[in-house]
C-alpha positions as CSV (number, residue, x, y, z in Angstrom):
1,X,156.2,98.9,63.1
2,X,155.0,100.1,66.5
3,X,152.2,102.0,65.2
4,X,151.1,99.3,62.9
5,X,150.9,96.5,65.9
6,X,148.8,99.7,67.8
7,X,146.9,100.0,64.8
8,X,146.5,97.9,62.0
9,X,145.8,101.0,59.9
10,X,148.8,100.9,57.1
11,X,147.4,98.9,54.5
12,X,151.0,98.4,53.3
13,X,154.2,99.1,52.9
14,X,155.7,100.4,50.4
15,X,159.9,100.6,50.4
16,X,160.8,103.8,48.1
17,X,164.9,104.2,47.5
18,X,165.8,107.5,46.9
19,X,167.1,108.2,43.5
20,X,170.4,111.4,43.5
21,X,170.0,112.5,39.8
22,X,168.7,116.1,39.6
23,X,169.1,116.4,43.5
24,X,171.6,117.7,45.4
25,X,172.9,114.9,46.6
26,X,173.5,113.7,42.3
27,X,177.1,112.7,42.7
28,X,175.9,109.9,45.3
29,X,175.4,106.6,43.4
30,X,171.6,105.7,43.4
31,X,170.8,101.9,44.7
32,X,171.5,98.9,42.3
33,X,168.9,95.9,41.8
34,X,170.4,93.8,44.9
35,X,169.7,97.0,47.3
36,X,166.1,97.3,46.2
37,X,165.9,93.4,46.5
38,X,167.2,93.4,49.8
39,X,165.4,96.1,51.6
40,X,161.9,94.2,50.0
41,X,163.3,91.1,52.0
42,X,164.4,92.9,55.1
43,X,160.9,94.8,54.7
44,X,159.0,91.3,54.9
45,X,161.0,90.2,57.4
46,X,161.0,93.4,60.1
47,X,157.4,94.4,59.4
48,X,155.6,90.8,59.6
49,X,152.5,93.0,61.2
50,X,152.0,94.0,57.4
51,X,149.7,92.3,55.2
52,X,151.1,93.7,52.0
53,X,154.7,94.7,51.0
54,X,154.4,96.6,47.5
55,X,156.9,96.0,44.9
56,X,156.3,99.7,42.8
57,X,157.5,98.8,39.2
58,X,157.3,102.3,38.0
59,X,160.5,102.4,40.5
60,X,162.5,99.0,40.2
61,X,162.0,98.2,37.0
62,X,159.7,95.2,35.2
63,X,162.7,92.3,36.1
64,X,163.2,93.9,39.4
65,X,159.6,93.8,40.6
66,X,159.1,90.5,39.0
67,X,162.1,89.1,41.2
68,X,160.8,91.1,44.2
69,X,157.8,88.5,44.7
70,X,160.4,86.0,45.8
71,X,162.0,88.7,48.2
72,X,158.5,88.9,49.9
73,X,157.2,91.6,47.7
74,X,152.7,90.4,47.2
75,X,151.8,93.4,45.5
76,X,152.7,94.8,41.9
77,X,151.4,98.6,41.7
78,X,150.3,100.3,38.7
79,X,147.7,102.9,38.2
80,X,145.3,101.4,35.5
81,X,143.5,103.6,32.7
82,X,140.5,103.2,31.5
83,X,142.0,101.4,28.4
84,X,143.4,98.6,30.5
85,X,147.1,100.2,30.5
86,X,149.3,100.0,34.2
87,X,150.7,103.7,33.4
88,X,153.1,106.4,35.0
89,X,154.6,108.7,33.8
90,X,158.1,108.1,34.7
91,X,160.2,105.2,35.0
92,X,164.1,105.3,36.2
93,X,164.5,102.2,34.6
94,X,163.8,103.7,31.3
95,X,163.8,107.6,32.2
96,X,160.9,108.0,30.3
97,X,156.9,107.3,29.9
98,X,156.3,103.4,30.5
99,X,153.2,101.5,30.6
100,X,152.4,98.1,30.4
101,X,148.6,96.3,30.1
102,X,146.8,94.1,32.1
103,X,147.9,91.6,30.3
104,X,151.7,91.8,30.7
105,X,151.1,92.0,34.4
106,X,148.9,89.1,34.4
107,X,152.0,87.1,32.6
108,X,155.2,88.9,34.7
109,X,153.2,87.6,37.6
110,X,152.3,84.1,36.4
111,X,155.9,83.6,35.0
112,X,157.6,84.6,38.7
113,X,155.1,81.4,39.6
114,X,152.4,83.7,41.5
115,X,148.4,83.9,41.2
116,X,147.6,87.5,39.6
117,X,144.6,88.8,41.6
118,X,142.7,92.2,40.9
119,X,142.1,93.6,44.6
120,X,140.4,97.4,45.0
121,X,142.4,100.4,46.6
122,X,141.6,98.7,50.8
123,X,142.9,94.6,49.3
124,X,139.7,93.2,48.8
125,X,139.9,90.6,46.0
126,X,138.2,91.8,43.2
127,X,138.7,88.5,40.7
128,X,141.2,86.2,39.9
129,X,143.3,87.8,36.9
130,X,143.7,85.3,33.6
131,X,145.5,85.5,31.0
């Protein structure tokens, strides 16, 4: 926070939980939905000298993420492909490949009441996303 009010050169922040299975540390239980939730929040709320708190689908989970806009969460990540696809290539949520299109991010953010906007890799606004 410290460096960022020195600063202003963290374009965001982006609050990663750290998942036990296939550590050492595997018989720890790995956070819930509220944790994840609650860090965004207390994220948005400690580090107000950030423009952008990411909510990393690949991570929380569609729902999760979706709910995270409301916990102060103004940025849905996803690596797009060339055919349009938000990919990774792991999700915990599913423990597998996921990907989702444009256009379901276009509607997960619409539906959570928000304006989808396509920004390039430093948050300029690139165009207003429709469905």
């Amino acid at each position: 926070r410290e460096q960022q009010d020195k600063t202003g050169g963290f374009q965001c922040f982006i609050p990663l939980a750290f998942y036990p299975p296939g550590t050492a540390l595997s018989s720890l239980p790995g956070p819930d939905a509220i944790d994840n939730l609650k860090t965004i929040a207390i994220s948005r709320l400690m580090l107000d000298n950030f423009d952008h708190i990411k909510a990393y689908w690949v991570m929380l989970g569609k729902q999760t993420a979706q709910t995270a806009l409301h916990y102060g969460a103004n940025d849905l990540d996803g690596t797009i492909t060339d055919g349009g696809e938000l990919t990774h290539s792991y999700s915990v949520e599913s423990n597998n490949e996921v990907k989702m299109s444009k256009q379901e991010i276009i509607e997960m953010i619409e539906r959570a009441g928000f304006e989808a906007v396509e920004r390039d890799t430093v948050y300029n606004r690139v165009e207003r996303m429709e469905v």
